[in-house]
C-alpha positions as CSV (number, residue, x, y, z in Angstrom):
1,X,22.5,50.9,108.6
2,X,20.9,47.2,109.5
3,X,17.3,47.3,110.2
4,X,18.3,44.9,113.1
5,X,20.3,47.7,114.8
6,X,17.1,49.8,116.3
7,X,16.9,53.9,117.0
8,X,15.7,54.2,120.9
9,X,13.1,56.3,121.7
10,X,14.3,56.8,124.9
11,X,11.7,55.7,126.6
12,X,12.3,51.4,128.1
13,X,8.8,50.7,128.0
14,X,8.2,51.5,124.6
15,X,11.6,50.2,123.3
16,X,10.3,46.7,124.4
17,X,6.6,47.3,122.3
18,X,9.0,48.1,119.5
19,X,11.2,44.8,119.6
20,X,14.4,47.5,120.6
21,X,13.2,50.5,119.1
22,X,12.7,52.3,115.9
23,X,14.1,50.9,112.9
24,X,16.7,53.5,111.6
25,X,15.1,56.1,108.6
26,X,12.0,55.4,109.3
27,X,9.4,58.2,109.9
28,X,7.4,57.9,112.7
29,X,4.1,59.9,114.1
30,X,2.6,60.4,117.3
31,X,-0.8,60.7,117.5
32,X,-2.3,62.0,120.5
33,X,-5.1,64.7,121.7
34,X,-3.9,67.7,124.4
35,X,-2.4,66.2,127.5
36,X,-0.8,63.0,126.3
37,X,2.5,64.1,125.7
38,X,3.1,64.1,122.6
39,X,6.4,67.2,122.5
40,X,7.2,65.6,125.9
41,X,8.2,61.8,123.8
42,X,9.4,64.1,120.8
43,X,11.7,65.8,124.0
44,X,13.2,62.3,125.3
45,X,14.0,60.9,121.5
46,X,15.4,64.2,121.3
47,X,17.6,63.7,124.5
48,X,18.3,59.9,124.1
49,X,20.0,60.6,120.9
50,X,22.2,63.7,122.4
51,X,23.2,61.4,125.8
52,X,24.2,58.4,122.3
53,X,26.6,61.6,120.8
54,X,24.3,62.2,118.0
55,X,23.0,65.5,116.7
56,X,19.3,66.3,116.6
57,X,17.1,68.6,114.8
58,X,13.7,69.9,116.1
59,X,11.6,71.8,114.0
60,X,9.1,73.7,115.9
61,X,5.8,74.6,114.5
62,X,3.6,76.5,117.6
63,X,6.2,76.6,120.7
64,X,8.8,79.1,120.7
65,X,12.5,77.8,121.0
66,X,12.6,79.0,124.6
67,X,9.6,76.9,126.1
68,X,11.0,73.7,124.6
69,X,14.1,74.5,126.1
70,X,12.4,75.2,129.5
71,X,10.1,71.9,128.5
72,X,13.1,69.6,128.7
73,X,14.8,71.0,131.6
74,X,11.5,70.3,133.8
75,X,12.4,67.1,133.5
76,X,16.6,67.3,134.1
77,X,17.8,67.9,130.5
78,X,19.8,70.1,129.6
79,X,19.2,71.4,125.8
80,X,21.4,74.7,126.3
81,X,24.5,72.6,126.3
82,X,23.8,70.5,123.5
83,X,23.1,73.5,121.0
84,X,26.3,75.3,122.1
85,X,28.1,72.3,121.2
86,X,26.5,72.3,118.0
87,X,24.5,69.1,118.7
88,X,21.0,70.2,118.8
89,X,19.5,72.4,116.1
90,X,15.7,73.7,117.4
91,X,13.9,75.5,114.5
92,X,11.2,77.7,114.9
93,X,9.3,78.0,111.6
94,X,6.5,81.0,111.1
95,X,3.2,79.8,109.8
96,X,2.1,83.1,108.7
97,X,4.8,82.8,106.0
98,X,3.8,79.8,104.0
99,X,6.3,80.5,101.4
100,X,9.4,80.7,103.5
101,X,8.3,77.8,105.7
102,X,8.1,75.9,102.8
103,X,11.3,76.5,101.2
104,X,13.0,75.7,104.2
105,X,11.6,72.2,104.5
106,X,12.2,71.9,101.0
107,X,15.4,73.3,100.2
108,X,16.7,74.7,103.3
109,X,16.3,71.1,105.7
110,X,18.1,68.9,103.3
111,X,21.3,70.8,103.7
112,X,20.9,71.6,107.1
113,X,20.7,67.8,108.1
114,X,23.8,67.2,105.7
115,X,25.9,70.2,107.2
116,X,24.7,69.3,110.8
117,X,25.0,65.3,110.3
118,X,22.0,65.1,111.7
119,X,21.1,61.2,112.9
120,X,17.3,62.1,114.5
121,X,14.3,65.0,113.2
122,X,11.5,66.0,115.3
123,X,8.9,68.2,113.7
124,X,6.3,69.1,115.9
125,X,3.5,69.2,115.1
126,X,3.2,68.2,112.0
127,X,-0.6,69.1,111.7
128,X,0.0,72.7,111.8
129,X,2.6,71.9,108.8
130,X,0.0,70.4,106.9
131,X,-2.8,72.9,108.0
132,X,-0.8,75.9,106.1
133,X,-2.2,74.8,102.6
134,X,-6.0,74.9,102.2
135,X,-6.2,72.9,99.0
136,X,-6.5,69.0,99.7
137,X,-4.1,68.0,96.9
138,X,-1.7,70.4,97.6
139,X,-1.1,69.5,101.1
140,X,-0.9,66.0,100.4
141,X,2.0,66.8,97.6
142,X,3.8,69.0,100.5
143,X,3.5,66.0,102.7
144,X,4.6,63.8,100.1
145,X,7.5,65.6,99.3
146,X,8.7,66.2,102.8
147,X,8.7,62.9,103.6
148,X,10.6,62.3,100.3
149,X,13.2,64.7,101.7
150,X,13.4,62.9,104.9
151,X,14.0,59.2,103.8
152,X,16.5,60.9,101.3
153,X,18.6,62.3,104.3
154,X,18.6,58.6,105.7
155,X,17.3,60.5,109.0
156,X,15.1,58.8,111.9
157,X,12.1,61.1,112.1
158,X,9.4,61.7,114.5
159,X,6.3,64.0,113.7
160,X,3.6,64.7,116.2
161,X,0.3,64.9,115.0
162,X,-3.5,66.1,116.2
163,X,-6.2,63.6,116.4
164,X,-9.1,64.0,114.2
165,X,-12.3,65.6,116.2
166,X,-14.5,62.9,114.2
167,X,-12.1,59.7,114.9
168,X,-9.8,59.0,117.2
169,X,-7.7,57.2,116.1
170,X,-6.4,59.0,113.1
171,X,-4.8,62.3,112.8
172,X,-6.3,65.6,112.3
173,X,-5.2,65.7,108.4
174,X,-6.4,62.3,107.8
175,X,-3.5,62.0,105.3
176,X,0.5,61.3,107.3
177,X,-0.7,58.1,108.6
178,X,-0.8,56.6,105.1
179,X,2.5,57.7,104.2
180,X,4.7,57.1,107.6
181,X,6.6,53.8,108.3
182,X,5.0,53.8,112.0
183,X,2.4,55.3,114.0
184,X,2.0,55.5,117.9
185,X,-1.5,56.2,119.2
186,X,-1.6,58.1,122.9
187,X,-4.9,58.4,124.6
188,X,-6.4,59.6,127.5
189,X,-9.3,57.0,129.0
190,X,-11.6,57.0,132.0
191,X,-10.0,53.2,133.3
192,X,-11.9,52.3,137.3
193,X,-13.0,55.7,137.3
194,X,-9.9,57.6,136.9
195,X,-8.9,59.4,133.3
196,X,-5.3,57.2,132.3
197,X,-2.9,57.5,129.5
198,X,-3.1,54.3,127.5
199,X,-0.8,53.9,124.3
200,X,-0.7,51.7,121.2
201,X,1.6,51.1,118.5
202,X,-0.7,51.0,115.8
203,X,1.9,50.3,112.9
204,X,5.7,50.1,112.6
205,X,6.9,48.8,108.5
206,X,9.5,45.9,108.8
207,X,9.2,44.9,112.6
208,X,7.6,43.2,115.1
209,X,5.7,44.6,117.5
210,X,3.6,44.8,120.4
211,X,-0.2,45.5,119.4
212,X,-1.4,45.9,122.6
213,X,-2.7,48.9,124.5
214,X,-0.3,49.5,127.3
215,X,-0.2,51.9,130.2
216,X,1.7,55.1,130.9
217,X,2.5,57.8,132.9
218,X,4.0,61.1,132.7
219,X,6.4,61.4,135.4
220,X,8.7,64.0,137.0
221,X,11.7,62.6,134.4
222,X,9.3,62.2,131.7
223,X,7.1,59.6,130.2
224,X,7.3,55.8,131.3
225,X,5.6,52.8,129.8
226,X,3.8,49.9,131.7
227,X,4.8,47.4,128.7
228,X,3.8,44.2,130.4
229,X,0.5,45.6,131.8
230,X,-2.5,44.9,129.6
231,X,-5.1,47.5,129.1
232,X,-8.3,45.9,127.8
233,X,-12.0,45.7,127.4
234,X,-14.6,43.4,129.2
235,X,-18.1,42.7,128.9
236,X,-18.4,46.3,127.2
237,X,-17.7,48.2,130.7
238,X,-15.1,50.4,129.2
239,X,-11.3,49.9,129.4
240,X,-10.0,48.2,132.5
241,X,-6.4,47.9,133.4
242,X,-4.8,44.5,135.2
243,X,-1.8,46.8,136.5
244,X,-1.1,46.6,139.9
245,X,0.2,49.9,139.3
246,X,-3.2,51.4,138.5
């Protein structure tokens, strides 16, 4: 596939800070603290690529299968139908056994996206993923490999990630960032006195993009992006938005 034909994220606003979306196979994470919504943008790709005719995997880490079911229809899609068509795959893998969970992404997600025909991955979150191995090295190698298995599949990936308590602008395990083709940064700031969702694309490999921290909201039919508002700092006052929306 033509890196010129992009992946939506099914989200307008962000489309256009991509230059028409995600390049195809690349992996992409979303960093973001509580409250930014980071499964709620996993949830759209999800659904853009369903209403396209593709079929879609979500790996779940902490929700159960149900509450990302009931996630999506809060905001008018309907999951149910797409996984009794065989469309939607939605994974919930058990962190207490490392072991199994492991094998699955290694062995058992390969064939799954082959057998499925799978065109777009959501793992979520891939923090709790990486917190399951308490050796350093070892979770790096999992990471590794996992994104090896990805890019091998020719899949478009998305991976939400915690930010780190220490910086804020990287993710919890210090260590995906370096290894995805993109990252997208969601914050929460205090912008003329009120707490607003700002976002940045902070990297995307082979494509031009907007660098700029734009605003967003998390609506009723899901997220929507302010990408020709400019969120920015003056005179060291904190973050002030020009959107006559804000």
């Amino acid at each position: 596939m033509s890196l010129n034909k992009r992946v939506s994220s099914g989200i307008t606003g962000l489309d256009e800070m991509l230059g028409g979306g995600i390049p195809p196979g690349h992996i992409v994470v979303v960093i973001g603290d509580a409250g930014t919504g980071k499964t709620t943008l996993a949830i759209q790709y999800i659904h853009d690529g369903l209403c396209r005719g593709e079929s879609c995997i979500y790996i779940s880490i902490e929700e159960e299968r149900e509450s990302i079911i009931s996630t999506a229809a809060s905001y008018g899609y309907d999951l149910k139908k797409s996984i009794e068509d065989r469309k939607l795959e939605i994974l919930k893998l058990d962190l207490s056994d490392i072991k199994t969970t492991a094998r699955r992404m290694k062995i058992d997600l390969p064939e799954l996206i082959k057998s499925f025909g799978a065109n777009r991955l959501v793992i979520d979150s891939i923090t709790l993923f990486s917190m399951m191995f308490d050796d350093p090295i070892e979770r790096r190698i999992r990471l590794v490999d996992l994104n090896k298995t990805i890019k091998k599949a020719g899949i478009t990936a998305l991976y939400t990630s915690e930010i780190s308590t220490g910086d804020h602008i990287h993710s919890k395990d210090g260590i995906i960032e370096y290894s995805a083709d993109g990252i997208l940064f969601l914050q929460q700031n205090e912008i003329a006195k009120n707490i607003k969702l700002i976002m940045r694309i902070i990297k995307m490999r082979r494509a031009m993009h907007d660098r700029l921290y734009r605003p967003y909201e998390i609506t009723e039919s899901g997220i929507i992006v302010y990408s020709t508002d400019v969120v920015y700092h003056e005179d060291g006052k904190g973050i002030i938005s020009n959107a006559h929306r804000y």
